[in-house]
C-alpha positions as CSV (number, residue, x, y, z in Angstrom):
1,X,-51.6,-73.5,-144.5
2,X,-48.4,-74.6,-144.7
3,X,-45.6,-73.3,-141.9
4,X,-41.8,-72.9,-143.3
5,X,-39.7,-73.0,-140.8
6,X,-36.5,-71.3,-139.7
7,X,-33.4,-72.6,-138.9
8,X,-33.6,-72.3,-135.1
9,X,-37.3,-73.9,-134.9
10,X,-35.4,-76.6,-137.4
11,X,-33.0,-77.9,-135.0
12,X,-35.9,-77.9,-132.3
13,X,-37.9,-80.0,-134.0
14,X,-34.3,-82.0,-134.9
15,X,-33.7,-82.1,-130.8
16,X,-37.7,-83.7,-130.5
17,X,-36.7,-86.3,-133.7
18,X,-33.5,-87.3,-131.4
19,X,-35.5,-87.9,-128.9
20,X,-38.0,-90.5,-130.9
21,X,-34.6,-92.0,-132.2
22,X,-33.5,-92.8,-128.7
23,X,-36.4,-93.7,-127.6
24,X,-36.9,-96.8,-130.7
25,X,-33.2,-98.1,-130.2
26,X,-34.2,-98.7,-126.5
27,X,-37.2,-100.8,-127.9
28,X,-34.8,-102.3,-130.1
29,X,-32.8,-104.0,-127.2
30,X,-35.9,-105.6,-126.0
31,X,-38.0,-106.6,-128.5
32,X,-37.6,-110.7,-128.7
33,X,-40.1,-113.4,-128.5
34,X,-41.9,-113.4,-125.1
35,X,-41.9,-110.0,-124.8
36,X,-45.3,-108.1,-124.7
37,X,-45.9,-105.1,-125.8
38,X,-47.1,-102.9,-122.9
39,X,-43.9,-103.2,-121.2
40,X,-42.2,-102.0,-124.3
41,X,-44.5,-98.8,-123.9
42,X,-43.9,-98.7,-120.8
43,X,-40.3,-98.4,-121.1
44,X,-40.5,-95.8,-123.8
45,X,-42.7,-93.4,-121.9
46,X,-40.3,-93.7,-118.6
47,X,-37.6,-92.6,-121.2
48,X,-39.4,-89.7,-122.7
49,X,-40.3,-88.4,-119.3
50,X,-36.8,-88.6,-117.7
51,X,-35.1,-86.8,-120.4
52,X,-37.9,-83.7,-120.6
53,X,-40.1,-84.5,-123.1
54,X,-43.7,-85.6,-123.4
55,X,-45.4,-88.4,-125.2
56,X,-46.4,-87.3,-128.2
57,X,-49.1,-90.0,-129.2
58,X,-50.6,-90.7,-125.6
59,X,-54.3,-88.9,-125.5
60,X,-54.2,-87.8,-129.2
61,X,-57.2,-87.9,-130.4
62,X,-61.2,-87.3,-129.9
63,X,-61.7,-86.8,-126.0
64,X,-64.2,-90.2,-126.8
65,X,-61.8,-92.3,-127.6
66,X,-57.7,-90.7,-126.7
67,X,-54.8,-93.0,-128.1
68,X,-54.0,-94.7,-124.5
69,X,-50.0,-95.5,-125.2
70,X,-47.1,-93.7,-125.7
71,X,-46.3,-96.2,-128.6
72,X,-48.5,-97.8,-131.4
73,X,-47.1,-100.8,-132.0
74,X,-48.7,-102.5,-134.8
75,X,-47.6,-106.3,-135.5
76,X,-47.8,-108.2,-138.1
77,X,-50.7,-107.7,-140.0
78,X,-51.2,-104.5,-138.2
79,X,-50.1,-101.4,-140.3
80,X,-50.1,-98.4,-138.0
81,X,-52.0,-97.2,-135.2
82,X,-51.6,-100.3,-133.0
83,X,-52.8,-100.2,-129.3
84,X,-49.9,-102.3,-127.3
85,X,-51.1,-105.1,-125.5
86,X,-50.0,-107.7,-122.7
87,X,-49.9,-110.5,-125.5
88,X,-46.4,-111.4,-125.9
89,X,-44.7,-111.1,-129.3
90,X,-43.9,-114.4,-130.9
91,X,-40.8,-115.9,-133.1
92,X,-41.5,-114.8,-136.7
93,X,-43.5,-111.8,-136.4
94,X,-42.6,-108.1,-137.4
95,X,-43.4,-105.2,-135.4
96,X,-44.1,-101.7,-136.4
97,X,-43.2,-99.0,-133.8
98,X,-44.1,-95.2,-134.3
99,X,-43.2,-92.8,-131.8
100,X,-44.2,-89.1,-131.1
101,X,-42.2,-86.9,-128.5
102,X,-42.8,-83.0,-127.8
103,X,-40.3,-80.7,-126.4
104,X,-39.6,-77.5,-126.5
105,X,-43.1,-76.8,-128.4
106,X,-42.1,-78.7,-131.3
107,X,-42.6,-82.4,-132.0
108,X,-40.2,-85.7,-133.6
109,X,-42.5,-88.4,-135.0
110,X,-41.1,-91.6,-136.5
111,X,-41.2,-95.3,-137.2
112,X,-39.1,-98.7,-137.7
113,X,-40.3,-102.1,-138.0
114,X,-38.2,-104.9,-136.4
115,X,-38.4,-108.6,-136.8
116,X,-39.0,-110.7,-133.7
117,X,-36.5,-113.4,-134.0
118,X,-36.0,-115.4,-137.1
119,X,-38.6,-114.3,-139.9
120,X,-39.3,-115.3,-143.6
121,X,-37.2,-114.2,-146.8
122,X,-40.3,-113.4,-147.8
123,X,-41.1,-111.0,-144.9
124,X,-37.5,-109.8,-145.0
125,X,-37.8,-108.3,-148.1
126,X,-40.6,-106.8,-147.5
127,X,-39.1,-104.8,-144.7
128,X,-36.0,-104.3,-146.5
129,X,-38.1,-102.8,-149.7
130,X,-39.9,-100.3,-147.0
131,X,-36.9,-99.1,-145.8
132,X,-35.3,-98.6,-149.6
133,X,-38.7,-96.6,-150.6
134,X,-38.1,-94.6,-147.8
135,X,-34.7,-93.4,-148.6
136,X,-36.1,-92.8,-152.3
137,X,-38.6,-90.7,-151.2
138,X,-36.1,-88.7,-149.1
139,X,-33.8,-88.2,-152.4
140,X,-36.5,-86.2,-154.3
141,X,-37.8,-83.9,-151.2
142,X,-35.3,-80.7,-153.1
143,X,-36.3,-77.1,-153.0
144,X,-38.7,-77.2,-157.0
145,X,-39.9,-81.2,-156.6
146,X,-43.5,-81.7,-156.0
147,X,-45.0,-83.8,-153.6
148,X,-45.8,-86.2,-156.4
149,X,-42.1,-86.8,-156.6
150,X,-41.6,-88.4,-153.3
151,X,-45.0,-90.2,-153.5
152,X,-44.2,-91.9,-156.9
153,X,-40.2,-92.9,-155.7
154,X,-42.2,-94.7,-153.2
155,X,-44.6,-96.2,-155.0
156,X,-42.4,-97.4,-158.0
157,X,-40.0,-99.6,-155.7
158,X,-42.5,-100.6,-153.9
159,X,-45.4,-102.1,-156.4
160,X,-42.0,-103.1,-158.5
161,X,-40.9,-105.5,-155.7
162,X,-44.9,-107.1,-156.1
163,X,-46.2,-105.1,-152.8
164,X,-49.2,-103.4,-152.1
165,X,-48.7,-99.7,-151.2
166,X,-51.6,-98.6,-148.7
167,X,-53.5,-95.2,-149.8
168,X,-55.7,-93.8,-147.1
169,X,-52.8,-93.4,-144.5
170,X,-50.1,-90.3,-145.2
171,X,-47.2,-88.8,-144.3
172,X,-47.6,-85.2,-143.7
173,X,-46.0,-81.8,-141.9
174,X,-44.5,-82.0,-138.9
175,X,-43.9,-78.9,-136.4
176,X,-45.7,-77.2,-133.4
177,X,-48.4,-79.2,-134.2
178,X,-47.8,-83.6,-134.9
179,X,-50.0,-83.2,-138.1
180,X,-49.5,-80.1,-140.4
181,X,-50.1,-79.8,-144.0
182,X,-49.1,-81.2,-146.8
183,X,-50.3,-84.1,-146.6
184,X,-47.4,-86.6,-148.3
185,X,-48.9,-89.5,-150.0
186,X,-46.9,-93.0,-150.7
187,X,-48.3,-93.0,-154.2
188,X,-48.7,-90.3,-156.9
189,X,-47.3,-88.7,-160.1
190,X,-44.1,-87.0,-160.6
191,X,-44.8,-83.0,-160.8
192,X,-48.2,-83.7,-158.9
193,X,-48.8,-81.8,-155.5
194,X,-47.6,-79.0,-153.9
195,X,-43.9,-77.2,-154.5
196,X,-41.4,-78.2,-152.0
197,X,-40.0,-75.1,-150.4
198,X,-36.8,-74.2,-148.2
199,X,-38.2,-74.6,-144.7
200,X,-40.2,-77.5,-145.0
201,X,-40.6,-80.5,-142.7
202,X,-41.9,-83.9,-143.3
203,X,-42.7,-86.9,-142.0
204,X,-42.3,-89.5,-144.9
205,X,-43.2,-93.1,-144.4
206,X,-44.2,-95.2,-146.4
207,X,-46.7,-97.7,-145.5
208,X,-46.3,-101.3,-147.5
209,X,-48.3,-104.7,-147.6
210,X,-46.8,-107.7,-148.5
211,X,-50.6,-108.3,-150.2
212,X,-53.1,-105.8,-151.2
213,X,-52.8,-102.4,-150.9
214,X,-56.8,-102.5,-149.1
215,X,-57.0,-102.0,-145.0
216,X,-59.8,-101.9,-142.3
217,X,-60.3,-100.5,-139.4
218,X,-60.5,-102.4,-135.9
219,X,-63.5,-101.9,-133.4
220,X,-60.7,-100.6,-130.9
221,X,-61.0,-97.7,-133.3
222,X,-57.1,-96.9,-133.6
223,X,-55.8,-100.1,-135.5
224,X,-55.5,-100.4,-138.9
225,X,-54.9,-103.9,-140.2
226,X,-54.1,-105.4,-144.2
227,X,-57.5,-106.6,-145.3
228,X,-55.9,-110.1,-146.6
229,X,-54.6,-110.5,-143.2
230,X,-51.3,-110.6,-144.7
231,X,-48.2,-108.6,-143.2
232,X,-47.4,-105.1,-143.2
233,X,-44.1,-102.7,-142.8
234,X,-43.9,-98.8,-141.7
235,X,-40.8,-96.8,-142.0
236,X,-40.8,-93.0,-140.5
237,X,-38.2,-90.4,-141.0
238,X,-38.8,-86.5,-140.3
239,X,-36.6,-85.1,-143.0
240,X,-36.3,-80.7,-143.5
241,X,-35.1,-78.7,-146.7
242,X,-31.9,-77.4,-146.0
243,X,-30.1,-74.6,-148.6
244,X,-32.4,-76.7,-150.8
245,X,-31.7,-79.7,-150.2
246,X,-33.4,-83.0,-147.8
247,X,-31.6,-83.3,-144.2
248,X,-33.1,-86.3,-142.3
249,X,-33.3,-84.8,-138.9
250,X,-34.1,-88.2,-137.3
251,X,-31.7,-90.9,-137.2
252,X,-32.0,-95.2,-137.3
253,X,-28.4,-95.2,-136.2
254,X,-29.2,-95.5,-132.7
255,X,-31.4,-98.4,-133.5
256,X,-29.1,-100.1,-135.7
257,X,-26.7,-99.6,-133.5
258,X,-28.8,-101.5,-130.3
259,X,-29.8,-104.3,-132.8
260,X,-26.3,-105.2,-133.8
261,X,-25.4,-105.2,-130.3
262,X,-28.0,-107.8,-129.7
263,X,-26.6,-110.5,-132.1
């Protein structure tokens, strides 16, 4: 089932994406070579905490195996799902971070990928394309689009650029719970999938290789990783339809603000 929301649980969920926001642009001060990982969890959980909300990732999952960290940071050829380790982060890699946060009974739930130094034109443009498909996909979430309509923005800029758009990893419904329905897939047909409606919240984000669109799972059970090995970008943005039209209800300007003030 899929839950339309009002205005007032709207600008809950909005206070929760905030949250996430803040959260990534204090990554964004410290991610540079040396660094690793763990502390940058670290750092994001202590902020979640202190400011009344609660990690939204850490112990998701089966009671087997619980996500351990507040943040997945994948790198490099990582896609999503990354468990953050004590290995530090290197010049010229790129690093996906996805944050959850619930508070108030509603969660935020996005992603940014940042470059660790100096990286390749190569890589660049990857990121840069991610980040463009995103924003695509945001322009056709309007009260009468399909699902299919975002999903094929994305994919069109993305396999135009010469990238590799991952299939078995979503967007999907955000809300009370971190997963809801639909499901919002990077790839599709214009007028497939389900109506978007007045009240609905998504998480787009796009997921795109710099190879082929194939992935594998790591024994660690949580990592997904390119199966070229080659590099990998995420962008996240919870977005709402608002008197029919998308409001992004997270925000990178916190983060773009934190990495301008590190050059």
């Amino acid at each position: 089932m899929i839950y339309l929301k009002t205005r007032e649980e709207i600008e809950l969920i909005r206070e929760s994406a905030l949250m996430v926001s803040k959260t990534l642009a204090i990554v964004a001060k410290e991610v540079k070579p040396g660094v690793e990982p763990i502390y940058l969890d670290k750092l994001a959980e202590e902020f979640i905490l202190d400011n009344g909300g609660i990690p939204g990732f850490k112990g998701y999952g089966s009671k087997k195996n619980p996500f351990p960290a507040t943040l997945c940071i994948s790198i490099n050829e990582a896609v999503v799902h990354g468990v953050p380790t004590k290995k530090p982060l290197r010049e010229g890699d790129i690093i996906s971070v996805d944050c959850g946060v619930k508070k108030n009974g509603f969660y935020g739930d996005h992603a940014y990928t940042f470059a660790v130094g100096e990286i390749s034109p190569e890589i660049q443009k990857l990121i840069t394309v991610t980040k463009e498909s995103l924003y695509l996909g945001i322009e056709q979430m309007i009260s009468g689009n399909r699902i299919g309509d975002i999903s094929f923005a994305i994919q069109q800029h993305a396999e135009k650029n010469g990238f590799g758009v991952v299939r078995e990893l979503v967007g999907h419904g955000l809300g009370k719970n971190l997963h809801e329905k639909p499901e919002v897939p990077n790839y599709g047909k214009r007028g497939d999938g389900q109506k978007l409606k007045e009240g609905m919240v998504l998480a787009i984000e796009p997921m795109i290789n710099l190879g082929s669109k194939n992935i594998k799972q790591l024994n660690d059970g949580w990592t997904i990783i390119t199966y070229d090995g080659k590099p990998s970008a995420h962008f996240e943005h919870n977005v709402a339809i608002i008197d029919g039209k998308p409001e992004i209800l997270s925000s990178f300007k916190f983060i773009e603000e934190a990495l301008n003030n590190k050059k």
